[in-house]
C-alpha positions in Angstrom: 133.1 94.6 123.1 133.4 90.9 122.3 133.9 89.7 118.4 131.1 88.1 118.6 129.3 92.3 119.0 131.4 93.4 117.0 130.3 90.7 114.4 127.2 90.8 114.7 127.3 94.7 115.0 129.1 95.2 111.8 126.6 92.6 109.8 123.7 94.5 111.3 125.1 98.0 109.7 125.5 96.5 106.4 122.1 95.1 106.3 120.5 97.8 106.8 122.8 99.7 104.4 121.5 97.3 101.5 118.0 97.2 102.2 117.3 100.3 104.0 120.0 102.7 103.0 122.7 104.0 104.2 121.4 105.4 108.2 123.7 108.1 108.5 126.3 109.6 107.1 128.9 106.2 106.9 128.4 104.2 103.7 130.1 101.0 103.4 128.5 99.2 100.2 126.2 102.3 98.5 126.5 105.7 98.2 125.4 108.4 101.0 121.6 108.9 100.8 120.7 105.7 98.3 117.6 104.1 99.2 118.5 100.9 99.7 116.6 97.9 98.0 113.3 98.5 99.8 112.7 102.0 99.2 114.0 101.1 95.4 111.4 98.9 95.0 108.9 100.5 97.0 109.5 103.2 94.0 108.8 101.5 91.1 106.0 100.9 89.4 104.4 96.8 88.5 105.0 97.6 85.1 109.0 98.5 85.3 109.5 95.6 88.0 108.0 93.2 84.9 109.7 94.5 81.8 112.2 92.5 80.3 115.5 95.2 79.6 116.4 93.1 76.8 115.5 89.2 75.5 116.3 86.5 77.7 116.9 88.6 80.8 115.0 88.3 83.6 112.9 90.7 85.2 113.0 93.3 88.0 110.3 90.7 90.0 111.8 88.2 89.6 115.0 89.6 91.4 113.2 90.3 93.9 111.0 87.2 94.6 114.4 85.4 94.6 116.2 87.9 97.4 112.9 87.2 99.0 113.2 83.4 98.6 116.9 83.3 100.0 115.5 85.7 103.0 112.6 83.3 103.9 115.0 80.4 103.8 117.3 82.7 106.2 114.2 83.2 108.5 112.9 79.6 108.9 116.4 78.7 109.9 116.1 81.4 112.2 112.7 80.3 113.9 115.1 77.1 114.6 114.2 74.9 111.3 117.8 72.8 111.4 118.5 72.8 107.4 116.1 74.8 105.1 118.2 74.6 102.7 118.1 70.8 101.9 114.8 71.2 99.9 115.3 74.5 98.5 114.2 74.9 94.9 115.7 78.2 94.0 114.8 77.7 90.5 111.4 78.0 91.5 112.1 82.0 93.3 112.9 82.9 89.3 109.7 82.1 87.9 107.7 85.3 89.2 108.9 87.2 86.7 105.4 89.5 85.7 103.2 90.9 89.0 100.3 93.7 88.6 99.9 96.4 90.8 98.7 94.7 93.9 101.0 91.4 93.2 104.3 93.8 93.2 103.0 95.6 96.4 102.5 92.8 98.4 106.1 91.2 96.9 107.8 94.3 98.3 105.8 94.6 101.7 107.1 90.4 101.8 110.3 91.4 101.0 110.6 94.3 103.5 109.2 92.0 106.3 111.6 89.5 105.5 114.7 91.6 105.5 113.4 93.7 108.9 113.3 89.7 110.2 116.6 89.1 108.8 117.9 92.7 110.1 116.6 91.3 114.0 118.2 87.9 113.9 121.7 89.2 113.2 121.0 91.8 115.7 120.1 89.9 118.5 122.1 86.5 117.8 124.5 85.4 120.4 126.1 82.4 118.7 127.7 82.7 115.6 130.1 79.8 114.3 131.9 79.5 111.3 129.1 78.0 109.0 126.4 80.7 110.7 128.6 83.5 110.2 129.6 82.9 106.5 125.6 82.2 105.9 125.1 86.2 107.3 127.7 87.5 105.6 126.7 85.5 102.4 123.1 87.0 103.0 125.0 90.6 102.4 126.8 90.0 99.5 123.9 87.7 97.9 121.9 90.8 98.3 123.8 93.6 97.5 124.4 91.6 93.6 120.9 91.7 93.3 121.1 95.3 94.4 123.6 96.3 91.9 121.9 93.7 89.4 118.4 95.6 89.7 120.1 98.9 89.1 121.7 97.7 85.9 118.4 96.5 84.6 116.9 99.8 85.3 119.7 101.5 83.8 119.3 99.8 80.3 115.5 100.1 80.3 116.4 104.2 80.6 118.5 103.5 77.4 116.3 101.8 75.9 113.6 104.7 76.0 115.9 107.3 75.5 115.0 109.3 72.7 117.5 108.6 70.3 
């Protein structure tokens, strides 16, 4: 198998670990049977994805419309767009920060479209360099702290309605 496979290979696994969950019984980043970001989001309710766990944090949405963000930048480079990047306004991806019902469904059938995009560009890309590569691999680890950042926000909204 050339590195370039093996690469691309190994980045594919870990993608779908983060958004998908772990497919079998190897678990690299999370924990045997988590279910990944998607299925975590899928999950919750447009009410928890918009409460604030404590003042002047941001919001469950708004974690997710900015994964989302990074993931449509990721995809329009992908379709062959040279430098998406150069007019980014990531500031903007923080700003969605209460959906309803419908909003957060259609954020996290977005989101899970954009990452199964994602997940089939590293899977079927032939020519990585060391600026593509580092991007991929910074696509992993960008998403997993969003991951583990989502989970701490539902942890302290559990303590915060915990009947004391």
């Amino acid at each position: 198998m050339s590195t370039d496979a093996i690469f691309r290979s190994s980045l594919s696994t870990l993608l779908v670990e983060i958004f998908d969950g772990p497919p079998g019984a190897e678990a690299f980043i999370l924990n045997p049977k988590d279910p990944g970001l998607a299925r975590q989001m899928e999950s919750i309710s447009a009410e928890t994805a918009s409460t604030r766990p404590m003042p002047g944090q941001t919001t469950i949405a708004a974690h997710l419309d900015h994964v989302l963000y990074g993931l449509t930048l990721l995809n329009r480079w992908a379709d062959g767009e040279e430098n998406p990047w150069a007019t980014a306004d990531w500031s903007a991806s923080w700003k969605r920060t209460v959906v309803n019902e419908a909003q957060w469904k259609d954020l996290c059938g977005r989101f899970r479209d954009g990452a199964a995009r994602w997940k089939k560009t590293v899977a079927t890309r032939t020519d990585w360099n060391p600026l593509t590569a580092c991007g991929a691999i910074a696509s992993c680890a960008h998403t997993a702290y969003h991951l583990g950042a989502i989970r701490q926000i539902l942890a302290a909204m559990n303590a915060n309605t915990a009947p004391t």
